[in-house]
BAFI-3210 file (N, C-alpha, C; in Angstrom, 3 decimals, decimal comma, padded with zeros to 6 digits):
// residues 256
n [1|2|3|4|5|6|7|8|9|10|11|12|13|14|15|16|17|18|19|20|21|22|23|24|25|26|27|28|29|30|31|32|33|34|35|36|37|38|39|40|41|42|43|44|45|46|47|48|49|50|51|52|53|54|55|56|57|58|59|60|61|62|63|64|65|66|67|68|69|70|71|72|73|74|75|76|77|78|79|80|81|82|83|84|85|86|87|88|89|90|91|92|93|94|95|96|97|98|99|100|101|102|103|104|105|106|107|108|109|110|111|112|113|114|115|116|117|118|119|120|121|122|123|124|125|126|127|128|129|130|131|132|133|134|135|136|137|138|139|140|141|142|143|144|145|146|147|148|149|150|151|152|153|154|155|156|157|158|159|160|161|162|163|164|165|166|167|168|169|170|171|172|173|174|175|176|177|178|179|180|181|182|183|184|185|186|187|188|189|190|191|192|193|194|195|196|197|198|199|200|201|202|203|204|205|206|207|208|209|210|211|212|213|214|215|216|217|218|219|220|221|222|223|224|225|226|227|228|229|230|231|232|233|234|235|236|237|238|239|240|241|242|243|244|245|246|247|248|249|250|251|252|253|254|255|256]
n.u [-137,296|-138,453|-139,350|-136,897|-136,038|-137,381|-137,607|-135,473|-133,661|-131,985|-130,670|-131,482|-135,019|-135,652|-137,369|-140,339|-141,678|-145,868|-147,683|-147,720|-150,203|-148,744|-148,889|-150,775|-150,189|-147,403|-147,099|-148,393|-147,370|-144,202|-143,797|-144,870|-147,655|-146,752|-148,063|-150,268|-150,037|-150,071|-150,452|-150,911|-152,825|-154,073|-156,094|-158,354|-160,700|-159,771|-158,822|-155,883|-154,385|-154,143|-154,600|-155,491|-153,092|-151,565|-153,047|-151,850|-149,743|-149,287|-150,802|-149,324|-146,919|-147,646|-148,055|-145,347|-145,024|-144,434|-141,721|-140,341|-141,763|-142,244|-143,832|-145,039|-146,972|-149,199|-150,130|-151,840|-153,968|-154,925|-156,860|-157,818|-160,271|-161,519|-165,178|-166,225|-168,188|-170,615|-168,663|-166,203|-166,929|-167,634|-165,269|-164,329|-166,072|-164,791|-162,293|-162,373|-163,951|-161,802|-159,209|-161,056|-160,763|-158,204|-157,408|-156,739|-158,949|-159,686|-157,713|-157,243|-159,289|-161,294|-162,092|-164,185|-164,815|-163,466|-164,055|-162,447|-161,293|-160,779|-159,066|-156,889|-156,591|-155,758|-153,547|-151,950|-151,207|-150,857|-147,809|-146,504|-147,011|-149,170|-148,199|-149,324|-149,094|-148,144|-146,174|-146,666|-147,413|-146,565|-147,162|-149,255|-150,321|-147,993|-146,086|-147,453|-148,294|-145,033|-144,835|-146,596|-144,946|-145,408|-144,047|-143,045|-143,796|-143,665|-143,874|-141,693|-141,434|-141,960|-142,424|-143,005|-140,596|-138,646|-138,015|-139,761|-139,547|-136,998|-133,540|-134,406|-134,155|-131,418|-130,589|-128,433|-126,156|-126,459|-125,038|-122,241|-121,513|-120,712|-122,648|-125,103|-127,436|-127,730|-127,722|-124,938|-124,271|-122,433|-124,273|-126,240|-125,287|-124,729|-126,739|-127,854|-126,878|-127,744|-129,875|-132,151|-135,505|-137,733|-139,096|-138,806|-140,060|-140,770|-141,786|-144,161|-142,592|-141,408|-143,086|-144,110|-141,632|-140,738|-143,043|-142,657|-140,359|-140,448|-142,353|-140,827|-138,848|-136,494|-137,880|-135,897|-134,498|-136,970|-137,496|-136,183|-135,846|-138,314|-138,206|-136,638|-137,881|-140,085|-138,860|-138,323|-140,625|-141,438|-138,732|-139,222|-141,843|-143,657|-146,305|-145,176|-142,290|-143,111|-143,810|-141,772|-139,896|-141,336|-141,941|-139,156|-138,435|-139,633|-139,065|-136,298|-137,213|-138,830|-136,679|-134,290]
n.v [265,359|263,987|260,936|260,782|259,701|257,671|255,697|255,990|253,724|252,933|254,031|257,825|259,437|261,858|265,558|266,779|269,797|269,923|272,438|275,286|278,103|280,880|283,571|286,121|286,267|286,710|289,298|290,816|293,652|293,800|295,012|295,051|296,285|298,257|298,340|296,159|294,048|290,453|287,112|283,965|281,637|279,240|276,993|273,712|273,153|270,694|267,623|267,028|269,355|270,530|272,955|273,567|272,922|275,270|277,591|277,002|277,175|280,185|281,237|280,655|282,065|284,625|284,942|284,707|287,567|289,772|289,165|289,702|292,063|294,716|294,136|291,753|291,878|292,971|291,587|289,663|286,324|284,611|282,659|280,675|278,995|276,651|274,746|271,616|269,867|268,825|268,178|270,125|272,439|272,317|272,070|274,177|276,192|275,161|276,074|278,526|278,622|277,730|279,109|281,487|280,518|280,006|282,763|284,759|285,171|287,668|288,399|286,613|285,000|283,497|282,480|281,486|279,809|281,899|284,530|284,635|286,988|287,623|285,941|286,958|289,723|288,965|287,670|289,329|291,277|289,976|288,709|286,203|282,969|279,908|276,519|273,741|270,585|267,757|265,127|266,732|265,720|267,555|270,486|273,187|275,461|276,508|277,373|278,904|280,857|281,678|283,261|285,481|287,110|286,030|284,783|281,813|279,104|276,436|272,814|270,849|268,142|266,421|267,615|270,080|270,300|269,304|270,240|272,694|274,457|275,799|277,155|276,942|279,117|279,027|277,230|277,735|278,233|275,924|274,669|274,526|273,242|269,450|266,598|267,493|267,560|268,947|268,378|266,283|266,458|268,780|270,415|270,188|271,851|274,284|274,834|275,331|278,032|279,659|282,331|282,649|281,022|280,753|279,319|276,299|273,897|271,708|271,476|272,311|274,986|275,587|276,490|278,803|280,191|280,920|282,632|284,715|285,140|285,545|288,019|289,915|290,219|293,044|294,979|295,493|292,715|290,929|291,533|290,852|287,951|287,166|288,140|286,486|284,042|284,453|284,255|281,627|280,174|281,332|280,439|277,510|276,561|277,411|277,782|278,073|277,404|274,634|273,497|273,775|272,396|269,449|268,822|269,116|266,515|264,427|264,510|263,570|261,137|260,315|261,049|258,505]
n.w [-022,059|-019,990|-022,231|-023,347|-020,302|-019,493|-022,168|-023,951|-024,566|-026,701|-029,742|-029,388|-029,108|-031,480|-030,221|-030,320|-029,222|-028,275|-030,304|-029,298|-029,537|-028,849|-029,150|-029,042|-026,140|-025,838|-026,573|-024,358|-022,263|-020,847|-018,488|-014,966|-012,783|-009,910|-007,672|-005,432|-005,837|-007,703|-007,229|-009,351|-009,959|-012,681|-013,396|-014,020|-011,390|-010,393|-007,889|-008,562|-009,617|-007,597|-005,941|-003,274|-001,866|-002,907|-001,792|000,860|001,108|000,330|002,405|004,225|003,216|003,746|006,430|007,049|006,559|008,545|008,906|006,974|005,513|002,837|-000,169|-000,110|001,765|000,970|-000,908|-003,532|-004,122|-006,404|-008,091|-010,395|-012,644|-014,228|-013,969|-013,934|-012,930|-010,225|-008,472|-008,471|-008,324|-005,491|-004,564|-005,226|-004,093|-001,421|-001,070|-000,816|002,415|003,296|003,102|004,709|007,033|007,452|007,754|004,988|003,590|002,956|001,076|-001,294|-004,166|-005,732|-008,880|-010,907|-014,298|-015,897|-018,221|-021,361|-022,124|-019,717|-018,239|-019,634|-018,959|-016,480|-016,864|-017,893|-015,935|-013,638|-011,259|-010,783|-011,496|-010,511|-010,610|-009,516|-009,949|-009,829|-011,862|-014,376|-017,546|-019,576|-019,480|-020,534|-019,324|-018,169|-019,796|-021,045|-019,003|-019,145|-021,617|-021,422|-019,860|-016,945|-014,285|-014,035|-011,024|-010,312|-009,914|-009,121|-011,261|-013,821|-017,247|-016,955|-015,027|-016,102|-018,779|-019,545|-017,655|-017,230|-017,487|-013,458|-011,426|-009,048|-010,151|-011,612|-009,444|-008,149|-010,058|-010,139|-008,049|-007,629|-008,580|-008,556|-009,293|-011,726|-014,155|-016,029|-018,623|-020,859|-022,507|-020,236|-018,210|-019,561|-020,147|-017,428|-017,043|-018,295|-018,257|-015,286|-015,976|-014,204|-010,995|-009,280|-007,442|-004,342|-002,449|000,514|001,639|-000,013|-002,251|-000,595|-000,136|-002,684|-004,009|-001,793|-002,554|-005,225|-005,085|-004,046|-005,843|-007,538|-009,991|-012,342|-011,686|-012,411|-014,588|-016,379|-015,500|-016,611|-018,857|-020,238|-019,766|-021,831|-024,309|-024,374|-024,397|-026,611|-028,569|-028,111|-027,887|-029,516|-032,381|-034,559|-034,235|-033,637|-036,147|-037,984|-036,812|-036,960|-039,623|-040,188|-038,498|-039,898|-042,115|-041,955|-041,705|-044,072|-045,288|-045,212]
ca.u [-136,446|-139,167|-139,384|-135,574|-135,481|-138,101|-137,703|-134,360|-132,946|-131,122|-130,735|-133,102|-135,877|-136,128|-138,638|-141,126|-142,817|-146,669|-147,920|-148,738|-150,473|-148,511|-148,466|-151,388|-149,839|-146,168|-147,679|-148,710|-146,047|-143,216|-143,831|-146,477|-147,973|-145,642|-149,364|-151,432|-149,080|-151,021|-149,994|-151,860|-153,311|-154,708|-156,076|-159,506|-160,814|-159,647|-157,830|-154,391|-153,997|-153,303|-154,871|-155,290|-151,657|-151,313|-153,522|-151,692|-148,384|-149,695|-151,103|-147,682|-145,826|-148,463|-147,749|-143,849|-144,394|-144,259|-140,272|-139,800|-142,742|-142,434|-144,527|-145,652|-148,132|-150,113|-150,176|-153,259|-153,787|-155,786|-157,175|-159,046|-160,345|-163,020|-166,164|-166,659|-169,488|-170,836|-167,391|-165,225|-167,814|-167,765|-163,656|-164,171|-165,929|-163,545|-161,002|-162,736|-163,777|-160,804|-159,183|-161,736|-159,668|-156,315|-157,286|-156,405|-159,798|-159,729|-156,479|-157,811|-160,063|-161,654|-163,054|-164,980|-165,242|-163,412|-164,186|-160,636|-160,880|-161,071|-158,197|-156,090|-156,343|-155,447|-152,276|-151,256|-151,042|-149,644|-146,371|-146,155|-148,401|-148,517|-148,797|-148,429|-149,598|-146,672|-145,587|-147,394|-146,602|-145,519|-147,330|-149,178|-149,948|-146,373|-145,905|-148,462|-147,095|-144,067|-145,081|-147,182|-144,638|-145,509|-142,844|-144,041|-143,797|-143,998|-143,671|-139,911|-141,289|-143,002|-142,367|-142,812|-139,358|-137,548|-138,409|-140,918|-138,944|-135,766|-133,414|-134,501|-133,839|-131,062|-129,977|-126,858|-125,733|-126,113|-123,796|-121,225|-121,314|-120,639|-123,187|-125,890|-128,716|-128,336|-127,191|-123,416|-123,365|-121,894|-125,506|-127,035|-124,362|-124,362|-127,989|-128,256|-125,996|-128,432|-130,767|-133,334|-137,079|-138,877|-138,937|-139,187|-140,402|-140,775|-142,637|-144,931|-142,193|-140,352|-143,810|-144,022|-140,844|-140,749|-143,905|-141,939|-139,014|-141,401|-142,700|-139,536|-137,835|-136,927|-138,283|-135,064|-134,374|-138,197|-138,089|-134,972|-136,548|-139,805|-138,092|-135,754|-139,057|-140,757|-137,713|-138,015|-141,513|-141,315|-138,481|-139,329|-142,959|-144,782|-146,773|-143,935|-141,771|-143,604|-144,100|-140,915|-139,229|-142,012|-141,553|-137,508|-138,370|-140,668|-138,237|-135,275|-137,463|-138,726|-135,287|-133,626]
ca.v [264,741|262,862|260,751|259,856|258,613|256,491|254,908|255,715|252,562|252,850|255,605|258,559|260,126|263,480|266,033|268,349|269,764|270,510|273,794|276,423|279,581|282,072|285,169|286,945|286,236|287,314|290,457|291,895|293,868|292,763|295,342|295,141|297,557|298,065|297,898|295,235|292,836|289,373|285,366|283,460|280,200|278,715|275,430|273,496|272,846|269,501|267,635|266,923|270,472|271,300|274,354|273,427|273,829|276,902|277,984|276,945|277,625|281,479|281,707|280,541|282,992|285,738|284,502|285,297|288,950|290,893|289,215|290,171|293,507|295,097|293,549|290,623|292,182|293,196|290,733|288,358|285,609|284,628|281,216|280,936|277,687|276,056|273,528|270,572|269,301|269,541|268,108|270,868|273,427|271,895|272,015|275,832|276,998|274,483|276,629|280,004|278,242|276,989|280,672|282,017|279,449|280,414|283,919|284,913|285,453|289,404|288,215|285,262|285,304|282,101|282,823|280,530|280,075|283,154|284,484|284,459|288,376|288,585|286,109|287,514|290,759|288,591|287,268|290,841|291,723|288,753|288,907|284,909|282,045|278,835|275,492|272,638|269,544|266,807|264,433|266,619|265,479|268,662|271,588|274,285|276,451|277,244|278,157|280,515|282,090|282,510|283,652|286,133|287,749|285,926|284,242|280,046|278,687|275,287|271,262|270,219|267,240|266,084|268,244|271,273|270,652|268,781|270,960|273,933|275,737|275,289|276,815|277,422|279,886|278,872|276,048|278,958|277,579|274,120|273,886|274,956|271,736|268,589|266,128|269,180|267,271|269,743|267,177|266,386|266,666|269,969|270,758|270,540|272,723|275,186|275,587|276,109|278,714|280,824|283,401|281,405|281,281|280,388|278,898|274,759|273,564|270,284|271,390|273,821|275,321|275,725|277,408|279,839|281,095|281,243|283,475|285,620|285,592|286,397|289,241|290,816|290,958|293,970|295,283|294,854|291,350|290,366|291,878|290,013|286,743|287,779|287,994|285,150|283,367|284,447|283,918|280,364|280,444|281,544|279,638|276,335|276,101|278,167|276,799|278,070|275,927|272,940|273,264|273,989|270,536|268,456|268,860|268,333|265,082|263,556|264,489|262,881|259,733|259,702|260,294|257,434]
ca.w [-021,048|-019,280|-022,620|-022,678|-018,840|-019,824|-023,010|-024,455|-024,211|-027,796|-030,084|-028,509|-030,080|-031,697|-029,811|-031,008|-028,277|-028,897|-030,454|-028,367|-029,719|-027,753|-029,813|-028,028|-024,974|-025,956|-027,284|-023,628|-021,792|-019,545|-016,764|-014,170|-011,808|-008,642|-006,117|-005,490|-006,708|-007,305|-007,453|-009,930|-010,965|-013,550|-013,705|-013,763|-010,148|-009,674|-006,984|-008,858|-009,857|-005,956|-005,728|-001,865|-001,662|-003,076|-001,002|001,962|001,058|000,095|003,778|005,151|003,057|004,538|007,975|007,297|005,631|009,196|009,188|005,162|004,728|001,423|-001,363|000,456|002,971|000,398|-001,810|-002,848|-004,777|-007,696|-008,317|-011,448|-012,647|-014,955|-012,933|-015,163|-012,411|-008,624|-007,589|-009,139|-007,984|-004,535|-004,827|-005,471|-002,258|-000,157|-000,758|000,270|002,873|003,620|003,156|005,360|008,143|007,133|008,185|004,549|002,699|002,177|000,253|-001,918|-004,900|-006,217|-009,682|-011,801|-015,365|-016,136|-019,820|-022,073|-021,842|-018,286|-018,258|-020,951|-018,390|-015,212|-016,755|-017,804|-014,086|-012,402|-011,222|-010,681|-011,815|-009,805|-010,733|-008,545|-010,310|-009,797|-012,177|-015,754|-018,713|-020,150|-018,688|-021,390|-018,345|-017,322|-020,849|-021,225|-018,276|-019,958|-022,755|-020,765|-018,627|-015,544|-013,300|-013,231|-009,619|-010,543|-008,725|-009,308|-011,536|-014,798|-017,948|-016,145|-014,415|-017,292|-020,373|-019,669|-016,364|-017,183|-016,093|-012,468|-009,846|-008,391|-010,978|-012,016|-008,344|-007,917|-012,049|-009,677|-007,408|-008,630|-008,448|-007,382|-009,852|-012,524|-015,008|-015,954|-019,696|-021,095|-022,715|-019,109|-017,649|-019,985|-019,829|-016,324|-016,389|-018,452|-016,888|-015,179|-016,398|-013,132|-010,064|-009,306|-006,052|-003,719|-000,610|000,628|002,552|-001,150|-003,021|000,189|-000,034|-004,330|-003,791|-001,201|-003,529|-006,985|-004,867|-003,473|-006,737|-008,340|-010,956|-013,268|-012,078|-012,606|-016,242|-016,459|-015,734|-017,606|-021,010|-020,310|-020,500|-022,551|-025,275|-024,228|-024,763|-028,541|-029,043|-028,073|-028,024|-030,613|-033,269|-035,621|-034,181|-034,101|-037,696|-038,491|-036,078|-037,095|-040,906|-040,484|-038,268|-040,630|-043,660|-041,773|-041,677|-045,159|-046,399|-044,614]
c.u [-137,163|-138,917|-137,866|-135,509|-135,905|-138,293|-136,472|-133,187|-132,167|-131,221|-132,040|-133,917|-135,798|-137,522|-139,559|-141,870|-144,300|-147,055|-148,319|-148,744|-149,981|-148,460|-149,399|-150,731|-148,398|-146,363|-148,366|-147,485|-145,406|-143,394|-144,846|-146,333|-147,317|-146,929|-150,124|-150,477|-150,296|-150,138|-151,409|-151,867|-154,049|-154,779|-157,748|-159,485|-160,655|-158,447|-156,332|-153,989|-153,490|-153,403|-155,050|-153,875|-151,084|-151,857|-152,744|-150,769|-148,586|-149,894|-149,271|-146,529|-146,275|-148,064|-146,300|-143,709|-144,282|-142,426|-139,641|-140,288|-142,404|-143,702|-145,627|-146,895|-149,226|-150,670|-151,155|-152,900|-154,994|-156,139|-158,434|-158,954|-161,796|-163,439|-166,825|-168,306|-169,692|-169,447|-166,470|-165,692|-167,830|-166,209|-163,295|-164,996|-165,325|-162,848|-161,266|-162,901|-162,351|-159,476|-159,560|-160,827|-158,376|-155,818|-156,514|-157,299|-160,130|-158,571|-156,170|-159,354|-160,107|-162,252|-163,268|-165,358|-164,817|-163,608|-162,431|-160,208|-160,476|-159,245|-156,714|-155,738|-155,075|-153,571|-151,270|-150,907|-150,389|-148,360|-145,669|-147,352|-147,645|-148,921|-148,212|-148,549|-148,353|-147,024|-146,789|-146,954|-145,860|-146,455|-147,849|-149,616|-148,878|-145,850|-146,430|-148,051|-146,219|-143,799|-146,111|-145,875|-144,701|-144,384|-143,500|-143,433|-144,441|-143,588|-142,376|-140,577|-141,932|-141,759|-142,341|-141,055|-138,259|-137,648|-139,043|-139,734|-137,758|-134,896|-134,158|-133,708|-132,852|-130,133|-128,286|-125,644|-125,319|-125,386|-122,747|-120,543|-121,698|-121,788|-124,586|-127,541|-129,223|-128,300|-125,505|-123,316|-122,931|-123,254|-126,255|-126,707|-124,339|-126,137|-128,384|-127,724|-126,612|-129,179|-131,971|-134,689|-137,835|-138,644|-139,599|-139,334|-140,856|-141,395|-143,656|-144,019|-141,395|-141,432|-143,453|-142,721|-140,171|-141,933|-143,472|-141,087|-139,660|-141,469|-141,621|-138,646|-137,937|-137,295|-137,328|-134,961|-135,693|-138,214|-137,023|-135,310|-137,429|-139,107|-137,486|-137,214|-139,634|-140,011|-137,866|-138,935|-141,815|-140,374|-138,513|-140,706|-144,109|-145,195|-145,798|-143,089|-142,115|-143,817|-143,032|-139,983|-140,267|-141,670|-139,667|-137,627|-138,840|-139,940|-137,044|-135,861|-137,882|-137,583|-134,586|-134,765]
c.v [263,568|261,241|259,942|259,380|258,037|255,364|255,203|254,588|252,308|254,383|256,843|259,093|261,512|264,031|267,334|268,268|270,441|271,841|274,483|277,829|280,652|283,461|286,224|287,259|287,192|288,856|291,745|292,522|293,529|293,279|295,167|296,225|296,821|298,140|297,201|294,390|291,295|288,166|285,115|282,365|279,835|277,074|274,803|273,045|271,145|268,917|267,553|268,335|271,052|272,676|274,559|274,060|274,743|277,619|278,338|277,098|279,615|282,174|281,955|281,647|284,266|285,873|285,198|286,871|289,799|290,465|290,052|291,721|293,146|294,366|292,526|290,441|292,778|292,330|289,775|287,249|285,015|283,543|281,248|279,325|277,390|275,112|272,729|270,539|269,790|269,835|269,325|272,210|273,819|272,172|273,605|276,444|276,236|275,452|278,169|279,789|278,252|278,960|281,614|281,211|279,878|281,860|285,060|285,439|286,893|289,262|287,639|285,627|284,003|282,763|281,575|280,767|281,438|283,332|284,649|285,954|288,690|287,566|286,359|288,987|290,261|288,427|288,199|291,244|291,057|288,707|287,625|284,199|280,528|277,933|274,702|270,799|268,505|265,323|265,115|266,334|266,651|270,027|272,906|275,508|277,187|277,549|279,176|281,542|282,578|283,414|285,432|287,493|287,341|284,654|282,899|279,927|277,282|273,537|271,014|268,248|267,441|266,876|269,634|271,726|270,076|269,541|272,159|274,776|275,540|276,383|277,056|278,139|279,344|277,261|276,210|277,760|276,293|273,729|273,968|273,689|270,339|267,681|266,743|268,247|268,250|268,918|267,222|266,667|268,491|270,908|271,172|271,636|273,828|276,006|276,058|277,114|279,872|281,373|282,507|282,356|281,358|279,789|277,383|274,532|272,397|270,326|272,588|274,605|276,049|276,624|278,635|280,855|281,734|282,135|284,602|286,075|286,309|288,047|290,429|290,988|292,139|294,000|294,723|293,521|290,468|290,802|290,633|288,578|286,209|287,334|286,726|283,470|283,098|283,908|282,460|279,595|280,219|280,235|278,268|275,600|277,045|277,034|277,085|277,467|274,278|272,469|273,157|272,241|269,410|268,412|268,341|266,916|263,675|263,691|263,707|261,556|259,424|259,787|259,621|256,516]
c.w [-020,380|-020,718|-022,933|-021,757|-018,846|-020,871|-023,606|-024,356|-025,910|-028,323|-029,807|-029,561|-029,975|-030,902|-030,577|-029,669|-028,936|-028,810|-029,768|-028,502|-028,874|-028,139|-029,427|-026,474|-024,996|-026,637|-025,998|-022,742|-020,714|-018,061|-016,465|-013,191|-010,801|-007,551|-006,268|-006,250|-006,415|-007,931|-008,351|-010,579|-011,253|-013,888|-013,108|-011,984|-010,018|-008,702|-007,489|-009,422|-008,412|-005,553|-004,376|-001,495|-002,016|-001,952|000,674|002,165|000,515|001,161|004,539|004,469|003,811|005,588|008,341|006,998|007,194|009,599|007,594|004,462|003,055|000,724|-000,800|001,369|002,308|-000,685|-002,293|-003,651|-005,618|-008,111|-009,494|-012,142|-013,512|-014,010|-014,030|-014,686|-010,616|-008,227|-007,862|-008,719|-006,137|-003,681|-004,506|-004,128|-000,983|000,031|-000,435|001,563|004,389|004,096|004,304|006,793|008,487|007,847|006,641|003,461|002,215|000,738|-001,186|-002,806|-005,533|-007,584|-010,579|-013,067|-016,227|-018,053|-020,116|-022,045|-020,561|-017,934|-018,742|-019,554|-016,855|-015,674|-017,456|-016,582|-013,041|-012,738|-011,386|-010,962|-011,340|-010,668|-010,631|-009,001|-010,445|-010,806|-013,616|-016,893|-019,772|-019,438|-019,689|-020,786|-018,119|-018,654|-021,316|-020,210|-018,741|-021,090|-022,523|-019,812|-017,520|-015,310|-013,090|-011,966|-009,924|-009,367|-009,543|-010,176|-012,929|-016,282|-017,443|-015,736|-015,201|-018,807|-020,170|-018,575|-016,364|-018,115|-015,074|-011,919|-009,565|-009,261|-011,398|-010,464|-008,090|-009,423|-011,236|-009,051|-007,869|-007,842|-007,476|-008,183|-011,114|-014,459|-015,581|-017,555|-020,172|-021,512|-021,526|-018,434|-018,212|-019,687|-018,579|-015,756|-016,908|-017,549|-016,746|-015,655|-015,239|-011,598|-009,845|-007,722|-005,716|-002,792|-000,755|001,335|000,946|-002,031|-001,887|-000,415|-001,691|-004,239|-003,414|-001,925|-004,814|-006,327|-004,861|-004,059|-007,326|-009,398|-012,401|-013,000|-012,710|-014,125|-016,516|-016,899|-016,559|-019,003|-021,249|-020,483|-021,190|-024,437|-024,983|-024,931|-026,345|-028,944|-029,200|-028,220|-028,761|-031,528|-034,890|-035,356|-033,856|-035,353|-038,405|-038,110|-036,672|-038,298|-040,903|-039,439|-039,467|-041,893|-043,456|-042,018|-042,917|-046,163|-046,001|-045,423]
res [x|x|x|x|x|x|x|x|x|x|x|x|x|x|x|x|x|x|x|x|x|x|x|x|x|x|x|x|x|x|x|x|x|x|x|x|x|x|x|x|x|x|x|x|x|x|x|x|x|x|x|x|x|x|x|x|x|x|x|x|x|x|x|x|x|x|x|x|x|x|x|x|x|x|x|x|x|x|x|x|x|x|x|x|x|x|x|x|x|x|x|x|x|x|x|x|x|x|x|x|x|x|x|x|x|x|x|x|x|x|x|x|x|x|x|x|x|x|x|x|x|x|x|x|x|x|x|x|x|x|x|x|x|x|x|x|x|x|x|x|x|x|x|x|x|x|x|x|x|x|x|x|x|x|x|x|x|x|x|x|x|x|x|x|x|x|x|x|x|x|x|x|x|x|x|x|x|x|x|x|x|x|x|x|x|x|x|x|x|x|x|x|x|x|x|x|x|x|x|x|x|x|x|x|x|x|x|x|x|x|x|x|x|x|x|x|x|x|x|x|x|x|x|x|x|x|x|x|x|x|x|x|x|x|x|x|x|x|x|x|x|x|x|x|x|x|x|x|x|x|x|x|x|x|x|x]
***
């Protein structure tokens, strides 16, 4: 989508999106444990990943759980992240730090460098996985989530919000009203009327309360969502279907 609003200025181009090994991932199970529920993201420690604002939109949902309880008052959050150098290292006790401020650090777990086992375990367990990085070009995070079982909580832009999280939360809704931003052709409409994958967001006021909402679903609607993902997952971004679209692009063009 990003790719049409930007260059389709005549006939559009075919997409393949790129491969992404998900079959370990789609291979762990859909439920999670009902205690200790945890938020989680994945992404190297740098500043355009926005792990600050997770952070601070995580506190502020905290802040609201004595109006909401349940799920939410226990809830932590999980920040896991590779350190290229000092800065990235430096990035990573800001935000304990920073945590420690918030009044939120019993809650909050910074980890560094995690091995692929440890997070292969993490994203068995998480109920939601954030990631706030605005304007990515496609997003192989918020696919692995899906592909995982976990609920994305993503930035309302990039690839993320035109191709990877789609539908959204709440997208079913706005097909209803005309000119809502869900798009007008019959294709757009129809798709947002499936079961949504995830949740898209614009503020910190919009992660907070997609956090609150991840938490405080039930069980059936959260499997619900879960598979509706993970089906999206397989079908659109495996490395079986990239093999499969790429081979019929490249055959349409050498038989023309």
């Amino acid at each position: 989508a990003h790719l049409r609003r930007t260059w389709c200025l005549g006939p559009c181009p075919r997409r393949v999106f790129p491969p992404c090994d998900v079959r370990a991932l789609a291979a762990l199970p859909l439920d999670r444990p009902l205690k200790r529920l945890f938020l989680l993201s994945v992404a190297q420690f740098r500043p355009e990943k926005e792990q600050l604002e997770q952070l601070e939109a995580f506190a502020l949902a905290c802040s609201a759980a004595g109006e909401r309880g349940g799920a939410l008052e226990e809830a932590r959050l999980v920040l896991v992240g590779g350190c290229r150098d000092a800065g990235d290292r430096a990035r990573a006790e800001a935000l304990e730090q920073r945590a420690e401020e918030l009044g939120v650090a019993d809650r909050v777990e910074v980890i560094r460098d995690a091995s692929h086992d440890r997070l292969l375990g993490l994203l068995r367990g998480a109920v939601a996985g954030l990631h706030a990085m605005r304007e990515e070009h496609f997003g192989i995070t918020c696919v692995d989530y899906m592909a995982a079982g976990v609920l994305p909580i993503v930035h309302d832009s990039g690839g993320p919000a035109l191709d990877v999280v789609v539908p959204a939360r709440g997208d079913r809704q706005r097909a209803q009203v005309p000119g809502a931003g869900v798009g007008s052709s019959p294709e757009a409409l129809a798709l947002a009327l499936r079961e949504p994958v995830g949740f898209r967001c614009s503020s910190r006021e919009d992660y907070a309360r997609a956090m609150a909402d991840a938490l405080a679903m039930s069980q059936a609607d959260r499997l619900r969502m879960a598979a509706a993902g993970r089906r999206r997952a397989l079908d659109l971004f495996s490395t079986e279907t990239f093999a499969e679209r790429f081979v019929a692009c490249v055959g349409e063009v050498l038989g023309s």
